[in-house]
VEXKE-771789 format. One record per residue (C-alpha): residue in one letter; x, y, z. Coordinates in Angstrom, 3 decimals, m for minus. Example, Ala and Ser with C-alpha at 12.3 -4.5 7.8 and 13.67 -1.06 7.14 Angstrom:
2
NODE   type         c1         c2         c3
NODE      A     12.300     m4.500      7.800
NODE      S     13.670     m1.060      7.140
END
This chain:
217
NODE   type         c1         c2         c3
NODE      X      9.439     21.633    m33.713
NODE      X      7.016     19.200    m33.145
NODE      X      8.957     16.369    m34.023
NODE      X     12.176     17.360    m32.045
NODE      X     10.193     17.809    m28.621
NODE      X      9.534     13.752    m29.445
NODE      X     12.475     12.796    m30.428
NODE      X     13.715     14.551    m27.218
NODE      X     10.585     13.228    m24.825
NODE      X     11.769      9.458    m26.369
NODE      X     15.418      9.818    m25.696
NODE      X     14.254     10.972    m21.995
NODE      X     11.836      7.839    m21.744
NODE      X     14.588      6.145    m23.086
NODE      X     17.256      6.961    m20.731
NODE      X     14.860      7.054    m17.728
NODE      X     14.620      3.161    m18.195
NODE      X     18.271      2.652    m18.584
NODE      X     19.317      4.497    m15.305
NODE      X     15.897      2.778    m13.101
NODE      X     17.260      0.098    m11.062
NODE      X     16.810     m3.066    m10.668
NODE      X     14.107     m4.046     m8.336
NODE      X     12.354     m0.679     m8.677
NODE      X      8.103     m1.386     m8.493
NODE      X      4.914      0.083     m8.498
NODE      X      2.124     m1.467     m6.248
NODE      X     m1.504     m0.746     m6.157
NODE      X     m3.805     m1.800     m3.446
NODE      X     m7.155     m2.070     m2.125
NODE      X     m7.443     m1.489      1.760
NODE      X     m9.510     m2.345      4.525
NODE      X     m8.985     m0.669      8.105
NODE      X    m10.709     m0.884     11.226
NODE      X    m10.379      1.898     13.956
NODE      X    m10.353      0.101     17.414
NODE      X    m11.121      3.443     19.139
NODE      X    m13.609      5.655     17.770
NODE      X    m16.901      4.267     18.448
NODE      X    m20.791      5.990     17.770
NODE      X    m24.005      4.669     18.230
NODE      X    m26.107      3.175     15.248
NODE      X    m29.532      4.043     14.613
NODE      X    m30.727      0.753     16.286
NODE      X    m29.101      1.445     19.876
NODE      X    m26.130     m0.393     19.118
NODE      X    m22.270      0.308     19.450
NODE      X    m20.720      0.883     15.713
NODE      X    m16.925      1.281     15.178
NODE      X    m15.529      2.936     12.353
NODE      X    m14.353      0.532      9.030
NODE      X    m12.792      2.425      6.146
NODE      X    m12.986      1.225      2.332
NODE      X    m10.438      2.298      0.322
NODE      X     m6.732      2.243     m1.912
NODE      X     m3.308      3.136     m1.438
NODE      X     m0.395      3.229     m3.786
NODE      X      3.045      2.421     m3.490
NODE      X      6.607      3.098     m5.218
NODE      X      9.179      0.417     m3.846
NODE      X     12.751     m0.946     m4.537
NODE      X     14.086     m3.815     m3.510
NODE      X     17.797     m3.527     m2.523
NODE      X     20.194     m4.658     m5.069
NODE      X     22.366     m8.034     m4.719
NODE      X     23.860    m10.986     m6.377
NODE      X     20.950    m12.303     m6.234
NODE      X     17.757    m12.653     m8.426
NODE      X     15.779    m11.316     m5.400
NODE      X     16.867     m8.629     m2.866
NODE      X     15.113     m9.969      0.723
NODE      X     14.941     m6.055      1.573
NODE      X     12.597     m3.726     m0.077
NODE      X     12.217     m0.476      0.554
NODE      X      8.278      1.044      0.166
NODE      X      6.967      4.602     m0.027
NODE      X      2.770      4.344      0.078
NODE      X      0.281      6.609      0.094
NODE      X     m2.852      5.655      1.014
NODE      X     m6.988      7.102      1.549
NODE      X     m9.997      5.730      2.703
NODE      X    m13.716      6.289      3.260
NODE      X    m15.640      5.812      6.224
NODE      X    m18.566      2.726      5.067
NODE      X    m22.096      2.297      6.589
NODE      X    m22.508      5.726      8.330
NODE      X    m23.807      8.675      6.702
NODE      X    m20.838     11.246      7.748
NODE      X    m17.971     11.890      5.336
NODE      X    m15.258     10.709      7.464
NODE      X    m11.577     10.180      5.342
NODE      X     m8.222      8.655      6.271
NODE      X     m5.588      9.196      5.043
NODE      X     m1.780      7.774      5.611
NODE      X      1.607      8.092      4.820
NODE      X      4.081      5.830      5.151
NODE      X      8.060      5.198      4.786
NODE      X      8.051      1.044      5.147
NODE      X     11.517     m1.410      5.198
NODE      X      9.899     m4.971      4.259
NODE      X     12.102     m8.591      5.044
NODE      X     10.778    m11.480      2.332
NODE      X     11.654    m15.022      3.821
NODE      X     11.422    m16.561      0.130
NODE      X     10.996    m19.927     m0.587
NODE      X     12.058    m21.686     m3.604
NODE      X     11.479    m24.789     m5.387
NODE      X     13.380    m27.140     m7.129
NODE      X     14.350    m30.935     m7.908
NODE      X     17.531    m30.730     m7.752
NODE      X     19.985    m32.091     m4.868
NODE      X     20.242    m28.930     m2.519
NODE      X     24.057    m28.473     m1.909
NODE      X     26.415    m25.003     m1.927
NODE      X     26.717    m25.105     m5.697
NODE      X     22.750    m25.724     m6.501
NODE      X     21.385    m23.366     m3.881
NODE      X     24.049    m20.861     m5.282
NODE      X     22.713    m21.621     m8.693
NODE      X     19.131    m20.813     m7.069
NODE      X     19.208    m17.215     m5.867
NODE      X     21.296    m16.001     m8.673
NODE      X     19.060    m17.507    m11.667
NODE      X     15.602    m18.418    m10.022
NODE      X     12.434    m16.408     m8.606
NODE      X     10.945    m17.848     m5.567
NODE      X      7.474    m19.547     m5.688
NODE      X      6.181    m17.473     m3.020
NODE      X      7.570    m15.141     m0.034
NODE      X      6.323    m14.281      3.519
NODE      X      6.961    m11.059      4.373
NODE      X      7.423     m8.730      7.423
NODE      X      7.726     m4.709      7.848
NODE      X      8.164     m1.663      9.995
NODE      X      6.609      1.320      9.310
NODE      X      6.900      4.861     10.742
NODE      X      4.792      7.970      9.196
NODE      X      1.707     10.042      9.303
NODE      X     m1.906      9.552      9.490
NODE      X     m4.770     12.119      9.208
NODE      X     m8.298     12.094      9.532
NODE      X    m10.874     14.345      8.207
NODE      X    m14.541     14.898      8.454
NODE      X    m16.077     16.895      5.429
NODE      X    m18.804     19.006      6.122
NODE      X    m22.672     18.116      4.927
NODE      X    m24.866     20.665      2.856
NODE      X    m28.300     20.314      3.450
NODE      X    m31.034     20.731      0.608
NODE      X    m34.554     20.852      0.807
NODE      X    m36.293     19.295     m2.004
NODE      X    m40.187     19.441     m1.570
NODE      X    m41.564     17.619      1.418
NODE      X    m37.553     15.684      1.897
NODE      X    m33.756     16.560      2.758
NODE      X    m31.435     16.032      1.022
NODE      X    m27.748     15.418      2.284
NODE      X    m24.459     15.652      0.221
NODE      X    m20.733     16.174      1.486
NODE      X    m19.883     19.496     m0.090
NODE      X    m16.296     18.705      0.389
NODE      X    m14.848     21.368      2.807
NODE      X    m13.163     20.293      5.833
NODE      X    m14.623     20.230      9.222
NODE      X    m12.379     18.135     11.299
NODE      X     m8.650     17.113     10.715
NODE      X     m6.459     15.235     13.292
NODE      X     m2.725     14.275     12.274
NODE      X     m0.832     11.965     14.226
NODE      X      2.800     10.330     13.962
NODE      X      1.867      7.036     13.421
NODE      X      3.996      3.191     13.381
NODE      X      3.150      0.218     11.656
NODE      X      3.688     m3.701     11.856
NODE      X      3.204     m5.797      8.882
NODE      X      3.024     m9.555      7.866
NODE      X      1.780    m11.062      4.667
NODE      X      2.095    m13.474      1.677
NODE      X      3.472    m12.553     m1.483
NODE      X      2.527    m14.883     m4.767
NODE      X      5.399    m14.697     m7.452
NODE      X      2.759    m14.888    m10.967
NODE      X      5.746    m13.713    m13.427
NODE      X      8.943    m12.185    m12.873
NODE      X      8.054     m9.219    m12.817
NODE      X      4.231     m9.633    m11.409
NODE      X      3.554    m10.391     m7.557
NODE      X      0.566    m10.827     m5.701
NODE      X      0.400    m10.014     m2.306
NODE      X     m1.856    m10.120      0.651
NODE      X     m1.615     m9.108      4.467
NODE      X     m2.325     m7.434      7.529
NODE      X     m0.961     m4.306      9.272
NODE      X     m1.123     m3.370     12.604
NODE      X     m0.854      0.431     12.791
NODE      X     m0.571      2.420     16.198
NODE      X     m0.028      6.120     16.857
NODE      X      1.222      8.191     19.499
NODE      X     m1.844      9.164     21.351
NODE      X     m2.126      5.803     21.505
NODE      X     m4.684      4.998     19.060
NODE      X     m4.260      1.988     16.970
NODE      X     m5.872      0.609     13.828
NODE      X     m6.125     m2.714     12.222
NODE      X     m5.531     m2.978      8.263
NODE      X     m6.074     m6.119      5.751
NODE      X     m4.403     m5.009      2.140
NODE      X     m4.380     m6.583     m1.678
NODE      X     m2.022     m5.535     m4.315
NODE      X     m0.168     m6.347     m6.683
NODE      X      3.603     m5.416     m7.238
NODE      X      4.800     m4.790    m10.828
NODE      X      8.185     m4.283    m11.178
NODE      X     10.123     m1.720    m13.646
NODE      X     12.218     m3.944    m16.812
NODE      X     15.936     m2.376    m16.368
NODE      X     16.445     m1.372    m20.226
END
């Protein structure tokens, strides 16, 4: 019985590769955002704002053409992040539908005419692409609650994990960035994100990933 649930589970595998499209990815990244309106006082006196430390992942697809490389990709991300250098538990965490334009640039020693640059996009990967994107989805924010222990003479504070505050918005987003082509199928990419809701409350984010895209089988 064993052995038929693998041969079945390898034939699915099998025939999940053969029907993925081309130009399907997967993108990890590591995030940075700063929120431009939420402000507390530090212990010293002074005015803090609240920067988040975090990751996000990402299923995309760039659009099929003639081409090697589709200029349109489609991204789906999910993304969370912690509040650093305050002792409250505060979390973020987004949503996001993205439609990304990649002005690529290629590179080559051959006379550019209508037959080599044709020769180009169908059989060559650009060097490196600069890319720009619209967002529109949801972001929330949580605060966790604190349990307080007393241990001897101290206090000791840990999140216990149940929610305290949440506040959901509908939120829209702005890109630009730099993608590195490494392989193929490996990019490198690096930008900033300008993210604004509808109260309005608006956020700035610097991201690193990495794109890996699916082999069509």
């Amino acid at each position: 019985m064993k052995k038929y649930l693998l041969f079945i589970l390898l034939c699915l595998a099998s025939n999940l590769f053969a029907i993925s499209p081309k130009g399907l990815y997967l993108s990890p990244k590591f995030m940075f955002s700063h929120d431009a309106n939420n402000a507390y006082i530090k212990d010293n006196g002074k005015q803090g704002y609240f920067n988040y430390l975090g990751f996000s992942l990402a299923l995309g697809y760039g659009i099929t053409t003639e081409n090697t490389v589709s200029p349109v990709r489609l991204e789906f991300e999910y993304s969370i992040g912690k509040a650093v250098g305050i002792k409250d538990n505060f979390l973020t965490h987004t949503l996001l539908g993205t439609i990304y334009y990649d002005i690529n640039f290629f590179f080559t020693n051959e006379e550019v005419n209508n037959q080599t640059k044709e020769n180009i996009l169908k059989n060559q990967y650009p060097l490196f692409s600069i890319y720009l994107g619209f967002s529109i989805g949801t972001k929330i924010n949580t605060l966790l609650k604190n349990r307080i222990e007393q241990e001897g003479i101290g206090i000791n504070i840990e999140p216990d994990n149940k929610l305290n505050i949440s506040r959901s918005a509908i939120v829209f987003g702005f890109s630009l960035g730099f993608s590195y082509n490494i392989k193929n199928w490996l990019a490198a990419d690096i930008g900033y994100r300008f993210v604004v809701d509808v109260a309005p409350k608006w956020y700035h984010e610097v991201l690193l990933g990495l794109r890996f895209t699916f082999p069509k089988l």
